[in-house]
N, C-alpha and C positions, 0 to 999 in steps of 0.2 A: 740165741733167741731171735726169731725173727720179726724183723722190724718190718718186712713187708705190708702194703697195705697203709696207712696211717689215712685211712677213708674220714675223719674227722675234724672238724671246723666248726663255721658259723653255724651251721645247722642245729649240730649238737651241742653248743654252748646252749642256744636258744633251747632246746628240748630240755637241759638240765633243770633240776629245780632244789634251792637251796634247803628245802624243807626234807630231801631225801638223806640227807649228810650219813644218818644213822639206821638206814633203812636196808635191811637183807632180808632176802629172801632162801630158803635151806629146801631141796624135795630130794625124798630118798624114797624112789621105788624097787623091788626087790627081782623084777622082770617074770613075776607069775603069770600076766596076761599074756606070756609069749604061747605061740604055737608049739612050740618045741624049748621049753621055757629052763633057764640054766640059774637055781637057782642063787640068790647075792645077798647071801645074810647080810655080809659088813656094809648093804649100801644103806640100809635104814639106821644101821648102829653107829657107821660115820656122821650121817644125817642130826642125827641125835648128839653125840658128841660136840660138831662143832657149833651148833643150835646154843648148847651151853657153855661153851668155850667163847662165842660170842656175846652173846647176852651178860657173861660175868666181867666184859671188857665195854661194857657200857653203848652196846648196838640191841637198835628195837628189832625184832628177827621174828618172821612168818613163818615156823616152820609145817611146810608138807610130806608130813612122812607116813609111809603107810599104804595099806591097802586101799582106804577109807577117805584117808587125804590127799595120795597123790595120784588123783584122777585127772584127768582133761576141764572138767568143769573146775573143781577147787584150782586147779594150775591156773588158768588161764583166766578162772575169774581174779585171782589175785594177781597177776602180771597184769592184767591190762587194765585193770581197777584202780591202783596206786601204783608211782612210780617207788623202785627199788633200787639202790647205787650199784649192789651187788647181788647176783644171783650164782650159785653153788647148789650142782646138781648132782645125784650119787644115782646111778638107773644104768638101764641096758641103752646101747646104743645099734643101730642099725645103720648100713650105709647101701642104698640106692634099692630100697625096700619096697612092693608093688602094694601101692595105700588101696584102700578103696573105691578109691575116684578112676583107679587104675594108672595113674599118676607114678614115677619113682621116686621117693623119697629117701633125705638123709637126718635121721636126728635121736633124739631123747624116745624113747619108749616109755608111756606112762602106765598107771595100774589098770588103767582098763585098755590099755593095749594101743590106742592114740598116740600119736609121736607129735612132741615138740620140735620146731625148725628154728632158724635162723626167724622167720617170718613171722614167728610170734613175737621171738624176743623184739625185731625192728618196731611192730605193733606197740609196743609197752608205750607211756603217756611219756617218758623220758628213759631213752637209750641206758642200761646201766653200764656203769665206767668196769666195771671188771663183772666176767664170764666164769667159770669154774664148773667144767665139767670133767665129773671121774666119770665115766662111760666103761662100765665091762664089758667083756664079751663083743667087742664089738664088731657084731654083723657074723656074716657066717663069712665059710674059704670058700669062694669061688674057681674052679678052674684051679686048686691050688696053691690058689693065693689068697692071703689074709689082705681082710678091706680095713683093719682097725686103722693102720696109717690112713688110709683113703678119706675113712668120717671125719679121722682128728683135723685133718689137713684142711677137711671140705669144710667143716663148721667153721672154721677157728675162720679160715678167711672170710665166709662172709660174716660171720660177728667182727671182724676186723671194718670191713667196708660199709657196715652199717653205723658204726661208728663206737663201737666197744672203745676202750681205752687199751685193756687187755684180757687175754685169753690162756688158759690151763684146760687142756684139752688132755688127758689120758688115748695116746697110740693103741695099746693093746693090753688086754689082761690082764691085771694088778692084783699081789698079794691085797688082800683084804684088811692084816696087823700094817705093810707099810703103806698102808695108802692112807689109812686113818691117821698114823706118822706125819707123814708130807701134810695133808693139812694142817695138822694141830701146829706143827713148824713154821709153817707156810702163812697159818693165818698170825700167828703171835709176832711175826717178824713184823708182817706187812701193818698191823690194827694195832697191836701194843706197845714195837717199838720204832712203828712208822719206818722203818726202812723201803729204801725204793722196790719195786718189784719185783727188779733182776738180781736183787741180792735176798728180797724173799724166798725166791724161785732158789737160789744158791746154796743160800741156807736149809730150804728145804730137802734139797737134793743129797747134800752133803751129809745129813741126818740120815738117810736112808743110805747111801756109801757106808756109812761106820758100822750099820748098826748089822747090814747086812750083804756084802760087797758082791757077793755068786750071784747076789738077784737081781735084775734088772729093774724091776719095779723102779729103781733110781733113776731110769733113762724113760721112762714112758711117759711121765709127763713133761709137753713140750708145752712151751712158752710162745706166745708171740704178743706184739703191742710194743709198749714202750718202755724199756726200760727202767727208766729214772722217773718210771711214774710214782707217786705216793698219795698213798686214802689221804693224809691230812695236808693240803698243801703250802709249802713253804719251813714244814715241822722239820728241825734235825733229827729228831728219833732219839729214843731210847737204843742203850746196847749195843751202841755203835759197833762195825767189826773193827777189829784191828786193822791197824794197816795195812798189815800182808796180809789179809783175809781182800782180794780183788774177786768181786763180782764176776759173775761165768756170765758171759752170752747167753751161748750154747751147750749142748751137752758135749760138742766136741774138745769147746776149752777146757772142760771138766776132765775130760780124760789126759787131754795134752798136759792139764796139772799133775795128776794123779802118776800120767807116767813118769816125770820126773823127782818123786819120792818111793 
């Protein structure tokens, strides 16, 4: 996981605000407004899923899914309307995309084809403490080379430097059954039994290992922020791991484990 970054302090203490404690925000676009549009059934179906997987764990949840819902005016008027702890985005991702302004851009593609940045999220009335974005497809191969590393890397840090606490950023192209996985794992760990993050992220990981080891999906989503962060703080959690259940970093401890079994 990388700890890089840790852009956060006084600022965003002062930006936080205790009335958000319960507060998510879910947008699941399916990237139809693309020019050459690929399409992502499971990003409205995930959207939908963890909407109720949250809500039945006792969080009040905006959810934007849809053709309808998850436009640039519904996004942004809800982001910058009321402050949100968490934001989890299921959409097409683009990396260094020519906007309209003529400008290069890197971010979330919404249903009318407007992209979400870094800049909106720093705009919100209080910073949210965690980021979650499954981004497919993301961006096209240039020259041969795939940019999904280049978005994940590019968002993730500056929601790092703006003062995220943490960030879930999807590399490249995800089954659609295990990425819906990785959250439902990902979010029960972190909200229901308040585990720190890097053993959310672990636990999540390790679910998609078992379930399906030839697919990579396991390694796509990368981690960064802090660790030993947690939604409730100071809670010991539910469901503690065992003991020999240690926390992965990175995905390279994950395998350095794995090899030795």
């Amino acid at each position: 996981m990388d700890c890089g970054g840790g852009g956060y302090g006084a600022d965003l203490l002062g930006r936080y605000r205790s009335g958000v404690q319960h507060r998510i925000v879910t947008v699941g676009s399916d990237g139809s407004a693309l020019a050459d549009p690929i399409d992502l059934p499971g990003a409205e179906a995930e959207a939908h899923a963890l909407t109720q997987l949250m809500e039945g764990l006792g969080h009040t949840v905006v959810p934007l899914i849809g053709p309808e819902a998850a436009t640039a005016t519904q996004v942004l008027g809800s982001l910058l309307g009321q402050p949100f702890r968490f934001v989890h985005i299921s959409a097409h991702g683009v990396h260094q995309l020519q906007h309209r302004d003529g400008a290069l851009r890197s971010g979330v593609v919404l249903s009318d084809g407007l992209l979400i940045t870094a800049a909106e999220i720093e705009a919100m009335e209080a910073v949210p403490e965690l980021v979650f974005l499954n981004c497919c497809h993301l961006g096209v191969v240039v020259g041969g080379t795939p940019q999904g590393n280049r978005l994940a890397a590019s968002l993730a840090q500056h929601l790092i430097g703006i003062g995220v606490r943490c960030v879930v950023v999807a590399g490249w192209a995800v089954s659609d059954a295990l990425a819906a996985q990785f959250g439902q794992v990902f979010y029960e760990a972190l909200l229901r039994d308040n585990q720190p993050f890097g053993e959310a992220v672990f636990r999540a990981r390790k679910a998609l290992w078992d379930t399906a080891p030839d697919d990579v999906t396991w390694g796509a989503f990368q981690a960064y922020g802090d660790p030993a962060w947690q939604a409730e703080a100071g809670g010991s959690g539910r469901g503690t791991a065992p003991a020999t259940d240690t926390p992965h970093a990175s995905v390279e401890e994950l395998l350095d484990e794995r090899s030795r079994h």
